[in-house]
C-alpha positions in Angstrom: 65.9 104.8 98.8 64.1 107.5 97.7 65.3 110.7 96.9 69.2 108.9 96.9 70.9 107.1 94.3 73.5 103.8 95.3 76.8 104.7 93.8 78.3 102.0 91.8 81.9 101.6 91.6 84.7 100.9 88.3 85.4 97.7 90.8 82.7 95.5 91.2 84.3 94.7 94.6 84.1 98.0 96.3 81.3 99.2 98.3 79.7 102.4 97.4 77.5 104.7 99.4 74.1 106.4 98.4 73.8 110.1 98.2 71.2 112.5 97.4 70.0 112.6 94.2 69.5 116.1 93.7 73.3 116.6 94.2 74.1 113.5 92.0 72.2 115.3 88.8 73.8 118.6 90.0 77.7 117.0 89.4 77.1 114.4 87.0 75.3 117.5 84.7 78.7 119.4 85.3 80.9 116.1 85.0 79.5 115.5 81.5 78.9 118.9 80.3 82.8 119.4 80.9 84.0 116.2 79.7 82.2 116.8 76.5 83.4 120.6 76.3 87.3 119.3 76.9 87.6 115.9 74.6 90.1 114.2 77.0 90.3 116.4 80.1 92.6 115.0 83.2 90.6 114.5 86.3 92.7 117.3 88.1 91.4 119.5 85.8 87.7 118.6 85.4 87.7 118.3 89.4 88.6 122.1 89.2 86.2 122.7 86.5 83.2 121.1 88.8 84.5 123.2 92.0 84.5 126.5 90.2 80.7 125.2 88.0 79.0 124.5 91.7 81.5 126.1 94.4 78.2 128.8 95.3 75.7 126.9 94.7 76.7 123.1 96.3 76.2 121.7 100.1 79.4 119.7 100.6 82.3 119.2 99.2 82.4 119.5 95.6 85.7 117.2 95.6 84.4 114.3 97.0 81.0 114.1 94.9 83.3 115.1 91.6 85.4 111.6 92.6 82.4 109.6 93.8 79.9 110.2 91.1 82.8 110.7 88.1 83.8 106.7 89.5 80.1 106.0 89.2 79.5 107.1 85.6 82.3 104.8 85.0 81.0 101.9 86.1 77.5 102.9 84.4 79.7 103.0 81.1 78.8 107.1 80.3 82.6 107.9 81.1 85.7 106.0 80.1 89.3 106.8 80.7 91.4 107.2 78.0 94.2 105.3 79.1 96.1 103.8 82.0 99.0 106.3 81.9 98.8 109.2 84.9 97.4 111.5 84.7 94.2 110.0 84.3 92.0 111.2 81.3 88.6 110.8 80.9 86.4 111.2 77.8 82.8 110.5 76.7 82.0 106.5 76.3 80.6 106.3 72.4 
């Protein structure tokens, strides 16, 4: 794999991709600096937070990584959601 990291999903039934691991640090860092800054941000806003943290400085779509690698810090138990209820919140797993 090298220089990628294999996603892991919430659902231990879904298949994820692997991406580049350089981009994984560079929105997980933002994911977790934000979710710590904003004790039980909504993932609208913390997806707005990461485009606005990376939107010059990012090869892709900021979007998509915010929503793949925010699912995978779920599954690694960093992030939790708050509750079921929409809009989704997420917080820091302690």
């Amino acid at each position: 794999m090298g220089n990628r990291i294999k996603l892991q999903h919430p659902n231990s039934d879904k298949h994820m991709q692997s991406i580049d691991k350089e981009k994984y640090n560079q929105i997980k860092d933002v994911i977790l600096s934000v979710i710590e800054k904003h004790e039980g941000i909504t993932f609208k806003e913390l997806s707005k937070e990461v485009l606005t943290a990376v939107k010059d400085s990012f090869d892709g779509s900021p979007s998509w990584y915010c929503t793949a690698v925010k699912l995978d810090l779920e599954a690694r138990g960093l992030i939790k959601r708050i509750d079921s209820k929409s809009p989704q919140r997420l917080k820091i797993n302690r």
